[in-house]
C-alpha positions, 0 to 999 in steps of 0.5 A: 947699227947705223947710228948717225950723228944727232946735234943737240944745241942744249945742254940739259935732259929735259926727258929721260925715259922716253926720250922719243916719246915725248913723255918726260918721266923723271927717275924717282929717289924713294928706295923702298926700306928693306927689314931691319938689320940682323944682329951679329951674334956675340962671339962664343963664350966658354960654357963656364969660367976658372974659378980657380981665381983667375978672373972668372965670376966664381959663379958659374957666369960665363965671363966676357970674352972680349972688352964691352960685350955683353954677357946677356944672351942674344935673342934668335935673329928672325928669319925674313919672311921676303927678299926686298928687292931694292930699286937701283937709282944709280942704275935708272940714270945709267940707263937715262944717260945711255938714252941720252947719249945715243939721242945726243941730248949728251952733245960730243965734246959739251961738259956736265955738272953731276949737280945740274944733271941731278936736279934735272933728273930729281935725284942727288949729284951721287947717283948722277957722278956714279952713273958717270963715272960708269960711262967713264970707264966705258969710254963715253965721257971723260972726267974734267976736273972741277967742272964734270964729264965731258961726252967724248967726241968720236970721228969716223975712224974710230966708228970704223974700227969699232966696227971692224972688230966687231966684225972680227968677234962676230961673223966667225961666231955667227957662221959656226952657228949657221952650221950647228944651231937647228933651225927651230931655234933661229924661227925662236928669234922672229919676235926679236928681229920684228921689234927691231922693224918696229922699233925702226918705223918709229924712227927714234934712234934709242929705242932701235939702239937697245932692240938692235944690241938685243937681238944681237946678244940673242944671236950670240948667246947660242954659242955658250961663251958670256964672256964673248957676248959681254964684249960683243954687247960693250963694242956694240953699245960704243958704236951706237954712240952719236959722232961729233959730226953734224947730224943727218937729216931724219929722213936719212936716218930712218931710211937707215934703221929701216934698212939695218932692221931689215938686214936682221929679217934677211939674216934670220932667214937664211939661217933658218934655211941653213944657207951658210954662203947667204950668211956669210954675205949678208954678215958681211955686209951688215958691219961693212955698212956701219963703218 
């Protein structure tokens, strides 16, 4: 939760997928076609005409019911032998932009062309602006006329704030849960709570960012109200947003994941023992630390 800030002098994403990593993957275009499109059924006709002369065939024909349908009958529409589950390419540059944001690739207050992130990525300007106009909404940019999306600059204050509410939502939610959930259940999140250490000795802030919200979530996800764990997630994911601030050194910054990471452990373990007190003060001090 700790999210430092990380400067970036450059302007395009020369990696998106796995930006610590090293390994550049670009985010392909091909979408796999699915099966032919199913042919609307004509709309239903009479089973015979008047032939009384108003306008019916006289010969038994079913007369059309509307201006150019066709009187042939309609062969049987197939059934699909699969679902075509369809890559969604908006939603691979999503996910890169997010990476990038929180890496700061994105540099806070710099302006980018849908067009030159689009061939950076390998796809069209479309899927691009509507990627952005999703972290737009979200807050994370913002549209500049003629010229592309901004990445919005965030003080500490408003780091703060996040994590104020986030406190707010949260540690009434998790101390209710130390007091109802078996401790089977918790012992079901250690593999959740050990990614985020490992994901923290890497020191690369994205992959730690995307396993600290997962863990998160999962903790939420036992009181039964999604509506409160889409709201958690969304707070969660502006918060590990770079501020515009000059970075940290790296050495700092990963003497923080290591530190948030090992708060999880701590957490998790006292709501196996059922130590409703510990929780409350570890919960405390998790979100007191990130403002």
């Amino acid at each position: 939760m700790k999210q430092g800030a990380q400067g970036s002098t450059g302007t395009g994403i020369s990696q998106v997928s796995d930006t610590c990593g090293g390994t550049g993957v670009g985010v392909g275009t091909g979408v796999s076609a699915g099966p032919g499109e199913a042919r609307v059924p004509s709309q239903a006709r009479p089973a015979d005409v008047d032939r009384s002369g108003g306008g019916g065939t006289g010969r038994g024909v079913p007369a059309p019911t509307a201006r150019g349908e066709h009187i042939h009958s309609e062969p049987p529409i197939p059934r699909p032998r699969a679902v075509v589950q369809r890559a969604s390419v908006r939603g691979q540059i999503l996910d890169a932009l997010r990476t990038a944001l929180v890496t700061g690739e994105l540099a806070p207050g710099a302006v980018y062309s849908a067009p030159a992130l689009g061939e950076r990525f390998g796809v069209s300007a479309t899927p691009v602006r509507e990627a952005m106009q999703q972290l737009a909404q979200e807050g994370a940019v913002e549209v500049v006329p003629n010229r592309g999306f901004r990445v919005v600059e965030r003080g500490a204050r408003e780091l703060a704030e996040l994590a104020e509410v986030r406190a707010l939502i949260e540690v009434p939610v998790m101390l209710r849960l130390a007091r109802t959930v078996p401790a089977e259940r918790w012992a079901e999140l250690r593999p959740l709570a050990e990614a985020t250490a490992r994901a923290a000795s890497t020191g690369c802030r994205a992959t730690y960012a995307e396993t600290d919200r997962t863990f998160h979530r999962a903790v939420l996800s036992l009181c039964g109200n999604e509506q409160l764990v889409q709201i958690a997630d969304d707070l969660h994911r502006r918060a590990q947003w770079p501020l515009e601030t000059p970075a940290r050194p790296s050495g700092r910054c990963h003497v923080d994941l290591l530190a948030d990471a090992a708060e999880h452990t701590a957490l998790l373990d006292a709501l196996i023992a059922g130590n409703v007190d510990v929780v409350r003060t570890l919960v405390a001090d998790h979100f007191a630390s990130t403002r």
